[in-house]
N, C-alpha and C positions, 0 to 999 in steps of 0.2 A: 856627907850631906852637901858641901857645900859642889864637889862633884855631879851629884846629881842635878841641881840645878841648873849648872851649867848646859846640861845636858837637852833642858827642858829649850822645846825649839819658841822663836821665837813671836811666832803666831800666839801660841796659849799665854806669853809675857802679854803679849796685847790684847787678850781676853781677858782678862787678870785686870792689867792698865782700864780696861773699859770702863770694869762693873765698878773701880774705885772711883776713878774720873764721876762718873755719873752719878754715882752718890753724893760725894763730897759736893761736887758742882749744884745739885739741885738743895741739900740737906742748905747752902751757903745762900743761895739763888731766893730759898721762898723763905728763908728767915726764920723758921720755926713757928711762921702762922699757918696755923689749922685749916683755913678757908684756901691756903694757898694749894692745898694737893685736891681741889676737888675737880675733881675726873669724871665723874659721871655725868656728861652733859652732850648736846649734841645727839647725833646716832648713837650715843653707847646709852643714854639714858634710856632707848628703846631699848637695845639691847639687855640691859640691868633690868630692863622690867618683867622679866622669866623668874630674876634672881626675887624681885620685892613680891612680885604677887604669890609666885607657889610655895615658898619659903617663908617669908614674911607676914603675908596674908595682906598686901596692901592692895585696892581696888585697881582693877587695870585701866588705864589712862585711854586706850582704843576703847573700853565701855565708858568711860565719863565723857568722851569726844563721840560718842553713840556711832563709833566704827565696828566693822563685827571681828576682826582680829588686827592682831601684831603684825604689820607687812612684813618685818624683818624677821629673818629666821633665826633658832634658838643658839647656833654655832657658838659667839660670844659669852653666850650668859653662858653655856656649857665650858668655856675658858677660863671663865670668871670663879668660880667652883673652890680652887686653891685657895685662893686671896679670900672670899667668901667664909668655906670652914674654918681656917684660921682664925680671923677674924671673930668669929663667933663663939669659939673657944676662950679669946684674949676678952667681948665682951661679957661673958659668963662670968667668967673668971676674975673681972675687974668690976663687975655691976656697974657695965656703963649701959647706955642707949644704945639697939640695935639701928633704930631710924631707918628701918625697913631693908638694911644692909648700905647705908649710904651716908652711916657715921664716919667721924674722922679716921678711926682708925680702921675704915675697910675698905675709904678714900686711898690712904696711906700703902694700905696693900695692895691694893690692884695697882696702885701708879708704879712700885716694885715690880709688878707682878709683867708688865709690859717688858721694862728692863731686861726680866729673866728669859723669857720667849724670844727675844731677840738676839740675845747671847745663843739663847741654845739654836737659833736660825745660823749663825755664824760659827756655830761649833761642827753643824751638820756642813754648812758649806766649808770649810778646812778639810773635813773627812774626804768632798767629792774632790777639791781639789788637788788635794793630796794623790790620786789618783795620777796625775799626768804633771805636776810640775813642784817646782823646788821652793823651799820654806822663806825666801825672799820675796818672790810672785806674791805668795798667799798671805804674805802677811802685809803686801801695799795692800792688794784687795781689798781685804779685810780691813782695814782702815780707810779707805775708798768708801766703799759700801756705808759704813758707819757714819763716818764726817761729810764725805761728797755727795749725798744725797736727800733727797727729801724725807729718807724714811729717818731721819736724825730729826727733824723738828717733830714726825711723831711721837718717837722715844720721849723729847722731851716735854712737850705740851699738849699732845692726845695720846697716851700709852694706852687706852686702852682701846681708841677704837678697833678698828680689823686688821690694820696693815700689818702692825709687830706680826702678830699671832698667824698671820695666813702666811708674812714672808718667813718663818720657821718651818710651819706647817707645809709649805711647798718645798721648799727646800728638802727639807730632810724627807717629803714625798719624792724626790728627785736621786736624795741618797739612798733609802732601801730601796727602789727600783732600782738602779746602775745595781746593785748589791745581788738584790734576786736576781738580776739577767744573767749576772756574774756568778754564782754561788748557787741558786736553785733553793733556798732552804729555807724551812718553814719560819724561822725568826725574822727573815726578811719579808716574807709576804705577810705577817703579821703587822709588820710597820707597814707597809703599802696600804692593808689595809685600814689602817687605825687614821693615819694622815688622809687619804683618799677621803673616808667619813666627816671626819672632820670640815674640812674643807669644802665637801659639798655642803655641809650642816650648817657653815658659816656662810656661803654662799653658792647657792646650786649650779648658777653655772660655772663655777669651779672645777666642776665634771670633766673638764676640756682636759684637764690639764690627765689627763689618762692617755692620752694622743701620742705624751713626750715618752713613755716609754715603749706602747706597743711599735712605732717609729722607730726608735733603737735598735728594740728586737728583731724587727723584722730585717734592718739595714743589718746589723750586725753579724746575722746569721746565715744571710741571703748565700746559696751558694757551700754551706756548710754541713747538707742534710736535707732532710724532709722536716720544714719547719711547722708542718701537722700532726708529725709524727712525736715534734719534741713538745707540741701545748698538750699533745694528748696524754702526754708520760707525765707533764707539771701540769694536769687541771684538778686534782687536790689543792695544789696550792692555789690556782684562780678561785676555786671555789670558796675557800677560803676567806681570799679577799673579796670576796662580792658578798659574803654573807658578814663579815664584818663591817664593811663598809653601809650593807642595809640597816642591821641592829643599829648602828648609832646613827643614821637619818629617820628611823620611822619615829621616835619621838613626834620627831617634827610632822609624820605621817598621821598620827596621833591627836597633836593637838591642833591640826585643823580640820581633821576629821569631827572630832570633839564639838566646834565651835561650828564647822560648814555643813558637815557629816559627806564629805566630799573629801578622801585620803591626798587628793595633791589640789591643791589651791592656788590660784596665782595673787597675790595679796597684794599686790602695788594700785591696783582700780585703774585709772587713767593714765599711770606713767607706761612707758613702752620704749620698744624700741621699732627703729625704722632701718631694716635691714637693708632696703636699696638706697638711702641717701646716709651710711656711714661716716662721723667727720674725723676722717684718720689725720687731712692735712691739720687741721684747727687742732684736734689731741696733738699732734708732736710738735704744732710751729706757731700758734696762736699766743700771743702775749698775754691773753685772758688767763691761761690756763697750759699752753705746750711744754708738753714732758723735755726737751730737749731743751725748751728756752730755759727751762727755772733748775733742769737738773743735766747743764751739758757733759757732765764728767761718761753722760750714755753714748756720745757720739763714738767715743773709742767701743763700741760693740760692732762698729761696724768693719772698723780692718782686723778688730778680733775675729770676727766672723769668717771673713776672707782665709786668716793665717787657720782657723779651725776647719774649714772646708777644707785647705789641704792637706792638713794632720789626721783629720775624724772626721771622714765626711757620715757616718751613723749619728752621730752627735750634733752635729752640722745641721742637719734636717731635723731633727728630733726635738733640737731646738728650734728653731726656724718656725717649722710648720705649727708649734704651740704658739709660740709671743704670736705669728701673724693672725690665727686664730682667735685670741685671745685681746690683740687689738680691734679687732674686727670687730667682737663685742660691746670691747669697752667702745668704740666710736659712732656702732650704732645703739647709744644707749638716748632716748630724749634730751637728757640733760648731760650732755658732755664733757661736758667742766666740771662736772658731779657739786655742785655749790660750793660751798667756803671752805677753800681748804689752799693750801702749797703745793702748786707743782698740782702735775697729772699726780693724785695721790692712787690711784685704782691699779696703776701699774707697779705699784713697792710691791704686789706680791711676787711680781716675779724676779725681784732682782737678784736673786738665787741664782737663777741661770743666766742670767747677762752678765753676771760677773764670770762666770766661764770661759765667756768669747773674750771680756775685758783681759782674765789672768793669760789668755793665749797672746794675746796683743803686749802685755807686759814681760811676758818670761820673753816674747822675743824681741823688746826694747832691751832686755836685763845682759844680751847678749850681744850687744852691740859696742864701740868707742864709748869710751868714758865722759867724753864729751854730748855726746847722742843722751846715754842715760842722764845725765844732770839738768840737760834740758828738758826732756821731758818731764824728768821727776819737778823742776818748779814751773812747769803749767799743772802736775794733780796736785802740787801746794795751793796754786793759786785757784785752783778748779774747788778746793776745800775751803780755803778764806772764803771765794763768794758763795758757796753754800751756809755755811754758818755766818756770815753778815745777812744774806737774806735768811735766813731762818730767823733772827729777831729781828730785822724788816718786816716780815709776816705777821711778828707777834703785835709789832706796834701798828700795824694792819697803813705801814709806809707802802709795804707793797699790798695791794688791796684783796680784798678774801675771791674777791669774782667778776669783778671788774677793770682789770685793767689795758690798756694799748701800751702801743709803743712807743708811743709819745709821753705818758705817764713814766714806763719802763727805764726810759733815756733820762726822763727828769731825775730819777732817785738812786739811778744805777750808781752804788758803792758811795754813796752820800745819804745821812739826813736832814743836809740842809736843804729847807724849802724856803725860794725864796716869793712865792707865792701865797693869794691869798686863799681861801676856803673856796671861795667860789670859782677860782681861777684851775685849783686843784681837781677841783669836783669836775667841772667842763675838761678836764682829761681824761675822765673816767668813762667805759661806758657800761653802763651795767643794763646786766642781758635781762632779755625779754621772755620771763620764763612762762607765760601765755603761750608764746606763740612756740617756745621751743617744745611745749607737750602737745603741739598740734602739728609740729615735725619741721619746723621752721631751725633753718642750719645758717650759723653765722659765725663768724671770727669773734 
C-alpha cells in the first residue's frame, strides 16, 4: 500500500492537496452561516433562471422587467443540473424548501459544484501536459494556474459564474482533440463533441475555439499525405461531432424560437461590439481592468511561446492563432472591462492553453543552474502572494470592481492602509462611462 502511494506522482498529491485546502478554507472562512454560500447572484442569477422557471415554475424576471427573453444563453443552467438534482433529492428527502432551487443547500452545492469543474479542468490539463513534459513542470503549473491567477478569486467567491466551467470545458476541448488528432477514435470525437456543445451553449462565440485543432491538424500533417484524403476516411467521426455538438445547442435553438419564433436570436438589444475600434491595448494593460496588470504570472506565455515555436511549431500556431482570435473578440466587445469583476476575467477560459506555452517556459528553467531555478521559482512565489492578497483586495473592493487607475493601483499595491479620506480616495477612481462605451466610445 504504502508502495503504491509512493508511486502516486506528484501532480494528483496536488489535486488531492486542492480539493482539501478549498474545503476546509471556505468550510473555516464563511463560519457555518447559511447566507454566507449564496452564489446565485450577479450573471449566474440569469443564468439559474432556466433552472427556477422550467423546473421550479417561478415567473421569469425578462417577463416582470417586460423583456421578451433571457439575453444569456442556457449553457450554465445546463451545468448547474448536478448541484440541482442533488439537491432536490436532499430537499425531498429532508422536507425542506425548494425556494425555486435557490435554497441553502442548492446554494451549497453549486458553490462545491464550481470546485469540482475546476479540478476536473486541471485533471484534463495534466493529461495534455503530460504529453511533452515531466511531473515537476506540471505540477508548478498546476499550482500556478490555481493560486497565480484570477481564476482562484472565482473558485472562491463567484464558483458559479462561467469561467470555472468553460476553463474545464475548454481545456479538456483541447485534450480530446490532441487525442482524436492522435488516436482517430470515436471516444475521442465524442468528447470534442460534448465540450465543443457545451461551450458554444454557454457562450456562442466560444465556436472559435474549433480553429485550435483544425490548425494542429492541418500543421501536423502537412506534408504527410493527402490531408483530403485522411478527413474523407475520419468524416464519420466529424459527422459525429457536428451532430453532437448541434443536439445540445438547439435547446437554446428552441427556446428562442419559442419566445421570437426566430431559431437564432441575438438577445443582447443594444450591446455590441465594434470590430474596427478593438481595445486589445486597455484588455491587456489598462489599470481599470488589464489582464497582464492584475494577472502578471501571464507574461511568462510569452518566452514560453518563443521556447514552443521551436519544439512545436503545429502547437505554436494552433495556439497563437485562437488566444489572438479570441482576444480579438473579447476587445471588440462594447464593454471591455466586461463590469465588476478581477482581472480581465473573460480570458480564464482560456488558461488551459497558456499554461502550455507557460509549462514549455518552466521545464526549460527546470533545466537550468540551480541557482537560475531558485530564482525564478521565488518570483512565481511572489507572483502567487500578489495574486491571492489582491484577490481579498477585490473582495474588500480595496481594489475597485471597474474603476480603477494607476494612481489608485500605486496607492493600495500590497497594502491596506489608506491614509486618505473617502473623497480623496474616490477622486482616484475613474469610473467608466458606460453611455458612451455602448455607443462605441473606447477609453483606459
Amino acid at each position: 500500500m504504502i508502495k503504491r502511494l509512493k508511486n502516486i506522482p506528484p501532480s494528483i498529491w496536488l489535486l488531492f492537496a486542492l480539493v482539501i485546502f478549498f474545503i476546509s478554507y471556505n468550510e473555516i472562512r464563511k463560519g457555518g452561516k447559511k447566507d454566507a454560500f449564496h452564489v446565485v447572484k450577479s450573471d449566474a442569477q440569469f443564468y439559474h433562471e432556466y433552472i427556477a422557471v422550467y423546473i421550479f415554475g417561478q415567473e421569469p424576471y425578462f417577463s416582470r422587467e417586460k423583456k421578451p427573453i433571457n439575453k444569456y444563453t442556457m449553457g450554465m443552467a445546463v451545468s448547474y443540473l448536478p448541484a440541482i438534482a442533488t439537491g432536490y433529492v436532499i430537499c425531498e428527502l429532508t422536507e425542506q424548501d425548494h425556494n425555486h432551487g435557490k435554497s441553502y443547500v442548492y446554494q451549497h452545492l453549486l458553490f462545491y459544484l464550481g470546485l469540482l469543474y475546476t479540478i476536473v479542468g486541471l485533471v484534463f490539463l495534466r493529461l495534455i501536459l503530460k504529453k511533452w513534459f515531466g511531473e515537476i513542470a506540471i505540477t508548478i503549473v498546476l499550482g500556478l494556474i490555481f493560486f497565480g491567477t484570477n481564476l482562484y478569486y472565482y473558485i472562491i467567491f463567484e464558483p458559479i459564474m462561467a469561467h470555472p466551467v468553460s476553463f474545464a470545458l475548454l481545456t479538456g476541448f483541447a485534450y480530446y482533440s490532441l487525442q482524436l488528432i492522435e488516436k482517430r477514435t470515436y471516444r475521442y470525437a465524442l468528447g470534442v463533441g460534448i465540450t465543443l456543445g457545451l461551450l458554444t451553449l454557454i457562450r456562442p462565440t466560444n465556436i472559435i475555439v474549433g480553429i485550435f485543432p483544425l490548425v494542429y491538424f492541418l500543421l501536423q500533417y502537412r506534408g504527410q499525405g493527402n490531408i483530403m484524403t485522411m478527413l474523407k476516411k475520419d468524416f464519420p467521426k466529424l459527422l459525429l461531432i457536428l451532430t453532437i455538438s448541434f443536439l445540445l445547442f438547439f435547446p437554446q435553438m428552441f427556446y428562442w424560437h419559442h419566445y421570437t419564433g426566430k431559431w437564432f436570436t441575438y438577445s443582447y438589444g443594444k450591446e455590441g461590439f465594434f470590430w474596427n475600434k478593438p481595445a486589445i491595448l486597455q484588455v491587456l494593460f489598462s489599470f481599470r481592468k488589464g489582464w497582464l496588470i492584475y494577472t502578471p504570472l501571464m507574461f511568462f506565455i510569452i518566452p514560453g511561446a518563443v521556447i514552443c515555436f521551436k519544439k512545436n511549431k503545429p502547437l505554436f500556431w494552433a495556439i497563437t492563432i485562437y488566444f489572438l482570435l479570441n482576444l480579438y473578440i473579447i476587445s471588440s466587445w462594447w464593454c471591455w472591462w466586461y463590469g465588476g469583476s478581477f482581472g480581465m476575467r473573460t480570458l480564464i477560459d482560456c488558461y488551459g492553453l497558456m499554461a502550455i506555452f507557460i509549462c514549455f517556459f518552466i521545464d526549460y528553467i527546470l533545466k537550468k543552474k540551480k541557482v537560475v531555478v531558485g530564482i525564478f521559482l521565488l518570483i512565481f512565489i511572489f507572483l502567487v502572494y500578489l495574486n491571492l492578497y489582491q484577490t481579498r483586495q477585490a473582495r474588500i473592493c480595496r481594489i475597485h470592481f471597474d474603476s480603477m487607475t494607476f494612481m489608485a493601483y500605486k496607492k493600495v499595491f500590497l497594502t491596506d492602509r489608506l491614509t486618505l479620506t473617502k473623497e480623496e480616495w474616490e477622486a482616484m477612481l475613474d469610473s467608466p462611462d458606460y453611455d458612451a462605451a455602448i455607443q462605441g466610445k473606447r477609453f483606459w
